[in-house]
N, C-alpha and C positions, 0 to 999 in steps of 0.2 A: 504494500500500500504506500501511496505517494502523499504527505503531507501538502496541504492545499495552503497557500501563502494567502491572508487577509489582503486583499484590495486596498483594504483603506488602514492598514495598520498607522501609516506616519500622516494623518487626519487628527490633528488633534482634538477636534469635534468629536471623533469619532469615539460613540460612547453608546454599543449596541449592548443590550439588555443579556443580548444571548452572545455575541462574541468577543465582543470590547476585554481584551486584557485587562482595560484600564478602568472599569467599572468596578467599583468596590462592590456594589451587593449585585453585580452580574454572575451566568454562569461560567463565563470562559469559556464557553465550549470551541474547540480546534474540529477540523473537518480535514479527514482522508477520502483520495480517490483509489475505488477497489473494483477496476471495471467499470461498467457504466455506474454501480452503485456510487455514492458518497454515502462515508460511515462516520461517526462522532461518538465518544463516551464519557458520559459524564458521574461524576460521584454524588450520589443526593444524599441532603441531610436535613435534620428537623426544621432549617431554615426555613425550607420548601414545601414544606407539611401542610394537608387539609385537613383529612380527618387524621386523629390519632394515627403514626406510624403510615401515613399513606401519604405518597410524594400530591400533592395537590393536583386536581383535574387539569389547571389552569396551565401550569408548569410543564406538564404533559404534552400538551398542545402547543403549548413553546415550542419545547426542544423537536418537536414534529413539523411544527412550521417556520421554523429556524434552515433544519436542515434543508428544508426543499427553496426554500432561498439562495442558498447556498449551492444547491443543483442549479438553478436559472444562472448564475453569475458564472459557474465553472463551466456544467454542460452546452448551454446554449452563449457566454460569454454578453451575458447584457444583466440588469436590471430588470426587477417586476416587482409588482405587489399581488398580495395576495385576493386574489376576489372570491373566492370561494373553500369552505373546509369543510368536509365532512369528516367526524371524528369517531371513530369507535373503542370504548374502554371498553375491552375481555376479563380484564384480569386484574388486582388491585399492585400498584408497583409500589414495595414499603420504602423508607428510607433508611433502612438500614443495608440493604444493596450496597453493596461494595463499587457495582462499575454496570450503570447501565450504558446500551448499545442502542444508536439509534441507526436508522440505514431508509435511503430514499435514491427511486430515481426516475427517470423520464420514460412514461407510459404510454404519453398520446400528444400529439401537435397538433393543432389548427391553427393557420396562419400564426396571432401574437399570444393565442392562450393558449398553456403550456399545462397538462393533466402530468402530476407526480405523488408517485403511493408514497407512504413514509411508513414508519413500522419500529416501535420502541421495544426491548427486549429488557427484560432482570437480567440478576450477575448468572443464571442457571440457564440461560438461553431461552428462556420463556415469552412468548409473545404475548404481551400484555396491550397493548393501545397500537390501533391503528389510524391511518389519517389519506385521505387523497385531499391534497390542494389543488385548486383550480387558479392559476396566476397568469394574472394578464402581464406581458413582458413589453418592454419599452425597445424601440428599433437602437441598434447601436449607437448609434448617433446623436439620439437624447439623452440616452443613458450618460456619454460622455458630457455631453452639452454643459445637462442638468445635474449630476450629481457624482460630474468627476470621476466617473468608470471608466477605467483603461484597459482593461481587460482580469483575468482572474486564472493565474498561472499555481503549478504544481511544483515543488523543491526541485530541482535538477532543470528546469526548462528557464530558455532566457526569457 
């Protein structure tokens, strides 16, 4: 797997909920590319908590729509938002999990909306929450225009 270098790392603004280093109550989350999938894993703790011992719905949904964000920037090299999420929670993810797995990737194109499944797993490989986003993606040239996208490169590529 290829570590996925942040776009916007040297952004000082840059202060995303889900990948910002530099967000003190952020997740950090880093993103590998593994194939067409992109994978991410994160350590939950009671910070995150809904119910008792349960990573919160909310948080879920995050790191599920984080990642396929993160598919539009690498896979298809632009910018989107998110217009549509369909969420499915299976299974309750606790936070005493040591290392959850998230993994999403690019299912269906039409023209600028981009269909991507996502899929959170426990530390026991357990599929717990699933998610299809539906994201409308910005043509390259706005993306840079608008919000400074240069493209979204993997360790070892210039």
């Amino acid at each position: 797997m290829k570590r996925i270098i942040d776009p916007y790392d040297g952004c000082p603004e840059h202060n995303c909920f889900g990948c910002s280093p530099r967000n003190p109550i952020g997740l950090h989350l880093e993103f590998f590319e593994d194939g067409e999938w992109l994978v991410a894993r994160w350590h939950p703790s009671a910070d995150y908590e809904g119910w008792h011992n349960v990573v919160h719905g909310g948080i879920q949904a995050l790191l599920l729509d984080e990642i396929c964000a993160w598919v539009v920037m690498r896979k298809l090299q632009t910018i989107g938002v998110t217009s549509r999420m369909e969420t499915r929670y299976l299974a309750p993810v606790t936070v005493d999990n040591d290392l959850l797995t998230v993994r999403a990737r690019v299912t269906r194109q039409v023209r600028n909306i981009v269909e991507i499944e996502s899929s959170l797993y426990d530390d026991g490989g357990k599929l717990c929450t699933q998610a299809v986003c539906h994201y409308y993606t910005f043509p390259p040239e706005r993306a840079r225009a608008e919000r400074d996208f240069a493209g979204c490169r993997a360790e070892g590529e210039e």
